[in-house]
C-alpha positions in Angstrom: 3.7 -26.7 -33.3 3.1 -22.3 -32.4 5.5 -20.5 -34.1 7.8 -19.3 -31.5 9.5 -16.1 -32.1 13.1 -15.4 -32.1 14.7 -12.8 -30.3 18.7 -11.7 -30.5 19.8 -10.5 -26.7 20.7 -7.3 -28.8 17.4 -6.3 -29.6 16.8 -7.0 -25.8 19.9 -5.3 -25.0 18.4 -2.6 -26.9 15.5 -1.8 -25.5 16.2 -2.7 -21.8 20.3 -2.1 -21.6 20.8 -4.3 -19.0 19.3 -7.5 -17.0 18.1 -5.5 -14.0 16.0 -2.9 -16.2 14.0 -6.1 -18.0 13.5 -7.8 -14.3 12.6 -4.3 -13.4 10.1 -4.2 -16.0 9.2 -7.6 -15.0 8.3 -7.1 -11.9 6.1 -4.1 -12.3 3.9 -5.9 -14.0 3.5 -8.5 -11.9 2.9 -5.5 -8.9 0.0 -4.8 -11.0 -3.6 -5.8 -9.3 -5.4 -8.0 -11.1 -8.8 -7.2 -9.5 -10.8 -4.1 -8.6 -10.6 -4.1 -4.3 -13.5 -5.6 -2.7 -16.8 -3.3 -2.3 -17.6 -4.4 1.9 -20.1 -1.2 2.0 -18.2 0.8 3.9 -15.1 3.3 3.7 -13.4 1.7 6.5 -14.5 -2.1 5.9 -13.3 -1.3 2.2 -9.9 0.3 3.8 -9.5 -2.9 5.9 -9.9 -5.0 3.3 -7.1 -3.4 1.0 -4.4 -2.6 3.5 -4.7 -6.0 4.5 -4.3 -7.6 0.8 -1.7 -5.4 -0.2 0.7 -6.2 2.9 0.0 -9.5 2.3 1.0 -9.9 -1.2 3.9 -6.7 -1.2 5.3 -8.5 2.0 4.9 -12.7 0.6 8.8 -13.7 -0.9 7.5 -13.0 -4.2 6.0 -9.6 -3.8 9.2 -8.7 -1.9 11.5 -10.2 -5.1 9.2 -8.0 -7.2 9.8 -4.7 -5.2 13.5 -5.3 -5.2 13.3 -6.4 -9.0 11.8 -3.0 -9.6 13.6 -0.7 -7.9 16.8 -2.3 -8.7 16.8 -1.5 -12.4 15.2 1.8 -12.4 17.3 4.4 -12.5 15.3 7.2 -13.3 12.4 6.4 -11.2 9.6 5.6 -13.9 8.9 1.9 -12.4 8.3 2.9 -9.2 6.4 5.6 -10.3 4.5 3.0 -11.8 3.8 0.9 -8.4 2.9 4.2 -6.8 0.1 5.0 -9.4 -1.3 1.3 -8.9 -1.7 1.8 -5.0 -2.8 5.1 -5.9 -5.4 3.8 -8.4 -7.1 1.2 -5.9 -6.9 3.8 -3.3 -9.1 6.1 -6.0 -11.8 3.4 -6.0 -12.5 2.9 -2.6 -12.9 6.4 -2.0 -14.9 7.1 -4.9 -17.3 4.1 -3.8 -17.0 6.0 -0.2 -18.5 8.9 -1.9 -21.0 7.6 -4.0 -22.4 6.1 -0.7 -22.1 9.5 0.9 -19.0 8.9 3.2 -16.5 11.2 4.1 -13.2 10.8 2.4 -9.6 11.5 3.5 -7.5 13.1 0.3 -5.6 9.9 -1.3 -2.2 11.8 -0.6 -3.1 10.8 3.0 -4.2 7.2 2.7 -0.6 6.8 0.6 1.0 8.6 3.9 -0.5 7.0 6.3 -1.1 3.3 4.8 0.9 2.5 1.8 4.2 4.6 3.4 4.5 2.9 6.8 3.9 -0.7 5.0 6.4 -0.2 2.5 9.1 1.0 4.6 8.8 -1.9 7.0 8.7 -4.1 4.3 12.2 -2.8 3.0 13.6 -2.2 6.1 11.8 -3.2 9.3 10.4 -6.1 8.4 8.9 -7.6 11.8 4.9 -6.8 12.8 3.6 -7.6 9.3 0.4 -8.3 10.2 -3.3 -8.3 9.2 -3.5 -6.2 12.5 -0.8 -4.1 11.7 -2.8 -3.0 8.5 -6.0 -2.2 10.1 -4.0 0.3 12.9 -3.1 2.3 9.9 -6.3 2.4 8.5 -7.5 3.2 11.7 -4.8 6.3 11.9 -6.0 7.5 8.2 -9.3 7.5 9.1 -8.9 9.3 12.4 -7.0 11.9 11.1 -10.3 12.5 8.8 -12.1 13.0 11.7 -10.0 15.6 13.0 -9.2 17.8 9.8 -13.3 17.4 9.9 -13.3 18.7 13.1 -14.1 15.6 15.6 -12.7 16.3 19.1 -10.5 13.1 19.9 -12.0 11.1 22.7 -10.6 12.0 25.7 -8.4 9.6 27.8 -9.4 9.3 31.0 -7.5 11.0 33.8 -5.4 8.3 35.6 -6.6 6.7 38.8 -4.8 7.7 42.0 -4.9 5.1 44.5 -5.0 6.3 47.8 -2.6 5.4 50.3 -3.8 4.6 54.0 -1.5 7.4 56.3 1.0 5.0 57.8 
């Protein structure tokens, strides 16, 4: 039979003061990523790829028991300071990878904007139009602001259509 150890709730008590701050703890570790994000060989395939996983598992019951778990008993901030730097990390890779294959890159400060931002909040707040599609638009924003702080004109709309009216 293992040797189980024994733990008095005071030494818990101790280290986590309070329920919510263990959960808390809990749950950031389970909001870690367990694998590196997929390598598709390209920036935006990569982007794709990550926005989509990381809506689907923030926004499933459980990842949205874990965000609550860690905000809830975190008073000073550190845990979700924690689930930043995670997003932030797997951000890191995929650009570096964009790099090394000679891409250009957005900062990461913009990816978190324009990707991890708008998914979170909906998540907490708004949570309809959680989709796969809905993570590919964003990435689609990030990228296209790239191509404008790199100088790319926007395509232009075309001018609307005036049908013309017979003289009555």
């Amino acid at each position: 039979m293992p040797h189980l150890l024994r733990v008095t709730p005071s030494t818990i008590y101790r280290r986590w003061g309070d329920l919510q701050e263990l959960m808390s703890d809990v749950a950031v570790e389970r909001l870690r990523p367990e694998t590196d994000p997929a390598d598709l060989g390209s920036l935006r395939a990569d982007l794709d790829a990550w926005a989509e996983q990381f809506l689907d598992e923030m926004a499933s019951p459980p990842g949205r028991a874990y965000i609550r778990d860690a905000l809830l008993g975190d008073p000073d901030g550190t845990n979700a300071g924690q689930c930043s730097a995670y997003a932030a990390e797997q951000i890191d890779a995929v650009l570096a990878r964009a790099v090394q294959r000679g891409e250009p890159v957005p900062e990461p400060e913009l990816v978190i904007d324009r990707v991890v931002a708008p998914i979170m909040y909906r998540i907490l707040f708004r949570p309809g139009r959680l989709d796969a599609a809905y993570a590919r638009e964003l990435v689609t924003n990030a990228v296209y602001a790239l191509q404008i702080e790199a100088g790319a004109r926007p395509p232009q709309a075309a001018a609307p259509r005036r049908s013309k009216k017979p003289d009555s």
